[in-house]
SEGU-734729 format. One record per residue (C-alpha): residue in one letter; x, y, z. Coordinates in nm, 4 decimals. Each point is the difference from the previous one (the first is absolute). Layout:
BEGIN
{r = a&X = X&Y = Y&Z = Z}
...
//
This chain:
BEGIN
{r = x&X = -2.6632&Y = 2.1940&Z = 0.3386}
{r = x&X = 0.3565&Y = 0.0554&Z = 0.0960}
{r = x&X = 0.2228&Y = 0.0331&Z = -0.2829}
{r = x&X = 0.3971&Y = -0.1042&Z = 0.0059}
{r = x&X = 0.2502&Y = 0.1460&Z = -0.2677}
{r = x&X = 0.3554&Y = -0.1525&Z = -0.0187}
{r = x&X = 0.2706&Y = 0.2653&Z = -0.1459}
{r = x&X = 0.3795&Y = 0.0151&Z = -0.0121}
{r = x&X = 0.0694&Y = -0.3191&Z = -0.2034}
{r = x&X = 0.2612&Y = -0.0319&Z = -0.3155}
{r = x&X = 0.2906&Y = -0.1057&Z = -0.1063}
{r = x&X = 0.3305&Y = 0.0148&Z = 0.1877}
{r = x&X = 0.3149&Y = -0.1231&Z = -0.0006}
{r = x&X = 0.1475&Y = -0.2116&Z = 0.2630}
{r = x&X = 0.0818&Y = 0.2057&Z = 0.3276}
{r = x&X = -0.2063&Y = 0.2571&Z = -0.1162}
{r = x&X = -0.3078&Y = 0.1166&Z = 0.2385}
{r = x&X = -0.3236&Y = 0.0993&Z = -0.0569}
{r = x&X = -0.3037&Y = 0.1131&Z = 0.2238}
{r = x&X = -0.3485&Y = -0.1597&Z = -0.0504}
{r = x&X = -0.3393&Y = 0.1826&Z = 0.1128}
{r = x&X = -0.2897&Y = -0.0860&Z = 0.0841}
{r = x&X = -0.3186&Y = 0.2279&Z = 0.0243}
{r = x&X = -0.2952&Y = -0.1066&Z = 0.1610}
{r = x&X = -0.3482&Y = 0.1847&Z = -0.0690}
{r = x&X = -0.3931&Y = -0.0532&Z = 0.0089}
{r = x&X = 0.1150&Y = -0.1778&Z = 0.3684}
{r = x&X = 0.1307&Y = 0.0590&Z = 0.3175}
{r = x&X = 0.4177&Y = -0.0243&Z = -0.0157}
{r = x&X = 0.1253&Y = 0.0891&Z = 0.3855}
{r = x&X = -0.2128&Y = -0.2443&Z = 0.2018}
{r = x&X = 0.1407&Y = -0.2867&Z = -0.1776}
{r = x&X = 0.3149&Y = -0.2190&Z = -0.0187}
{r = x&X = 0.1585&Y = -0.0022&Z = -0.3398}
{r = x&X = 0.1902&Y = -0.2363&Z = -0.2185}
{r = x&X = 0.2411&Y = -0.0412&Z = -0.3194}
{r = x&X = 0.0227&Y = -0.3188&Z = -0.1605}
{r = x&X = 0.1353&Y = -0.1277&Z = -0.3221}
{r = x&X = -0.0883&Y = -0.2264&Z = -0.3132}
{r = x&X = 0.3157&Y = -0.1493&Z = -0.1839}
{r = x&X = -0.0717&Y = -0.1911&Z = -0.3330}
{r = x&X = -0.0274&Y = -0.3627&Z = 0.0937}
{r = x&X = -0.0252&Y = 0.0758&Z = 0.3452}
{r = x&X = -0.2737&Y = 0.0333&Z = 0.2696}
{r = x&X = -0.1048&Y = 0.3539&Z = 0.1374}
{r = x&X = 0.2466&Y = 0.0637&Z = 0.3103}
{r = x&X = -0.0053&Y = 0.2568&Z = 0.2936}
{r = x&X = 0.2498&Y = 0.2701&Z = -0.0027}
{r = x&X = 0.0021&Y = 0.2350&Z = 0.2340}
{r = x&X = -0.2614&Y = 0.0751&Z = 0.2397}
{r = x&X = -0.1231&Y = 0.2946&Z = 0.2064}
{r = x&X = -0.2105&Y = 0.0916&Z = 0.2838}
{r = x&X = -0.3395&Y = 0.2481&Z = 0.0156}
{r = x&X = 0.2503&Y = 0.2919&Z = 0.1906}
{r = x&X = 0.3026&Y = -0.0785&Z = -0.1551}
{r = x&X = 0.1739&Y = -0.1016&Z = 0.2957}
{r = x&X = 0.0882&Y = -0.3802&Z = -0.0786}
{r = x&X = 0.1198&Y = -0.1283&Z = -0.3018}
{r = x&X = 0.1325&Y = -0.3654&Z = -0.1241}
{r = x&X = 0.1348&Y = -0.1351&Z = -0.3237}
{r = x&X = 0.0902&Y = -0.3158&Z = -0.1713}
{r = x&X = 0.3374&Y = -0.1237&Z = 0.0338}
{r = x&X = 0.1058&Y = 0.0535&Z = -0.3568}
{r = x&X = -0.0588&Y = 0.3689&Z = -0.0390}
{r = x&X = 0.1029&Y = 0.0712&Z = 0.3794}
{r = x&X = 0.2963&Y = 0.3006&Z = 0.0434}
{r = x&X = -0.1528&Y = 0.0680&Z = -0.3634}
{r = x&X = -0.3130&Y = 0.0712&Z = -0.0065}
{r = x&X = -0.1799&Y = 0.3109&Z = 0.2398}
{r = x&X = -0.3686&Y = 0.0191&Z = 0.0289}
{r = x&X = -0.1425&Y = 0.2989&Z = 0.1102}
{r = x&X = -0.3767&Y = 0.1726&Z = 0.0036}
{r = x&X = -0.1438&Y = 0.4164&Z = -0.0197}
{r = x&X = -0.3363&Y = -0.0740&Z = 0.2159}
{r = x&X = -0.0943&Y = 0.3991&Z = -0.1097}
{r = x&X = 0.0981&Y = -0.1185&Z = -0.4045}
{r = x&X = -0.1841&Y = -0.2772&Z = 0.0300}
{r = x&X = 0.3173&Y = -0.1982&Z = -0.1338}
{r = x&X = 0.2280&Y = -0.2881&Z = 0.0491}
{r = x&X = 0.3517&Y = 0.0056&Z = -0.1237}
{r = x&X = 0.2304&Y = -0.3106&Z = -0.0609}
{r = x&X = 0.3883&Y = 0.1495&Z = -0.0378}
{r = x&X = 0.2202&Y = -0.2514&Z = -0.1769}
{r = x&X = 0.3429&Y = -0.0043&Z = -0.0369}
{r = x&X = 0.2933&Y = -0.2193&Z = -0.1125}
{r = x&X = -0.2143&Y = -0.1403&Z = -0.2140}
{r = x&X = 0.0573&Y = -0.3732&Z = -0.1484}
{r = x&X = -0.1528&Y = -0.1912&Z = -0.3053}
{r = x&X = -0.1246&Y = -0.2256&Z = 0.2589}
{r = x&X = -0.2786&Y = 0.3135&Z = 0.0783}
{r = x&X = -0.1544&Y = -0.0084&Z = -0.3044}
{r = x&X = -0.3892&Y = -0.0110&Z = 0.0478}
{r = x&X = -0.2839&Y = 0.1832&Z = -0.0048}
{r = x&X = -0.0542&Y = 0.1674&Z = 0.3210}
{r = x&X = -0.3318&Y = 0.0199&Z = 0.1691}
{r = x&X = -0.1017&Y = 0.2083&Z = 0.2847}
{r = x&X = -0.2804&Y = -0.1328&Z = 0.2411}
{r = x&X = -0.1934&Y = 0.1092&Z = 0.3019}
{r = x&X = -0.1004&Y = -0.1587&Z = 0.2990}
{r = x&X = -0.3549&Y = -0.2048&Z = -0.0555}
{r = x&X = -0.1200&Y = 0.1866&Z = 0.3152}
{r = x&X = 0.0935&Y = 0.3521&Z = 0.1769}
{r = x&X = 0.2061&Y = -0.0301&Z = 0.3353}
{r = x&X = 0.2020&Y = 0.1584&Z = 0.2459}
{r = x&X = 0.1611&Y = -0.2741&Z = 0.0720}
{r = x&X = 0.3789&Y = -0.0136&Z = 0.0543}
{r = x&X = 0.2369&Y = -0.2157&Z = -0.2729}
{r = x&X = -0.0520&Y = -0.0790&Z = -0.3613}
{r = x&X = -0.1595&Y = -0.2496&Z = -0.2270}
{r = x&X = 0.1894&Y = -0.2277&Z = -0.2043}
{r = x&X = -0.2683&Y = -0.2659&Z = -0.1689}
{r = x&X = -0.1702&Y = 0.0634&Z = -0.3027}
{r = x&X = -0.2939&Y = -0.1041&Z = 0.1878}
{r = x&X = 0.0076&Y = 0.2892&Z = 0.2336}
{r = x&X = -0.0580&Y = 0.2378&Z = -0.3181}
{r = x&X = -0.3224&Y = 0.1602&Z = -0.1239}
{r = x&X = 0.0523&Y = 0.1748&Z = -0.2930}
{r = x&X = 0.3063&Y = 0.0267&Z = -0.2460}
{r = x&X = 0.1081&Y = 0.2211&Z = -0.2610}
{r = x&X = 0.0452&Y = -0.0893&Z = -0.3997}
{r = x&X = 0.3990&Y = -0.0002&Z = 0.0809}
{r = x&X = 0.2906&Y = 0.1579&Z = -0.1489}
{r = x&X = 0.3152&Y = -0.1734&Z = -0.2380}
{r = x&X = 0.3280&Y = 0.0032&Z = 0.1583}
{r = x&X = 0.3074&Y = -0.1038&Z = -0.2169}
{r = x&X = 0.2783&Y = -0.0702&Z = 0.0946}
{r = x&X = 0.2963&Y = -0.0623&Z = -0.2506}
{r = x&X = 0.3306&Y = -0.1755&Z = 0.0429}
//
């Protein structure tokens, strides 16, 4: 059963950065599209950043774009989520995801729906 494991998370100070990870075992990583989302308190689950099988397209949500970089190591088996100039507004718990099915397929997901299996998630504070 594939197994996802969040990393990276803390707390940080306001246009600080910090570099989430993701490592995927017990599953095949490379042949599928990958994901970051994020869980606010109050607030619904919401896509992040999003990334496809080869690395080769990637796509974000407006409020972390020129902020955020998502990135993946097919041969590490990880995903990587760079943030900087971070804002209180980014505090969550971030969750990595992977595609519900393998493809080669060109572009990115960005619905929930399109996910299979998710990690536990990691804290990210962000203080004013």
């Amino acid at each position: 059963q594939v197994q996802l494991v969040e990393s990276g998370g803390g707390l940080v100070q306001a246009g600080d950065s910090l570099r989430l990870s993701c490592a995927v075992s017990g599953g095949a990583f490379s042949w599928y599209h990958m994901g970051w989302f994020r869980r606010a308190p109050g607030k619904e689950r919401e896509f992040v950043a999003g990334v496809s099988w080869s690395g080769g397209a990637t796509g974000y949500a407006d409020s972390v774009k020129g902020r955020f970089t998502i990135s993946r190591d097919n041969a590490k088996n990880t995903l990587y989520l760079q943030m900087n100039s971070l804002k209180p507004e980014d505090t969550a718990v971030y969750l990595c995801a992977r595609g519900r099915e393998a493809s080669r397929g060109g572009g990115y997901y960005t619905h929930d729906s399109d996910f299979g299996s998710w990690g536990q998630g990691t804290q990210v504070t962000v203080s004013s």
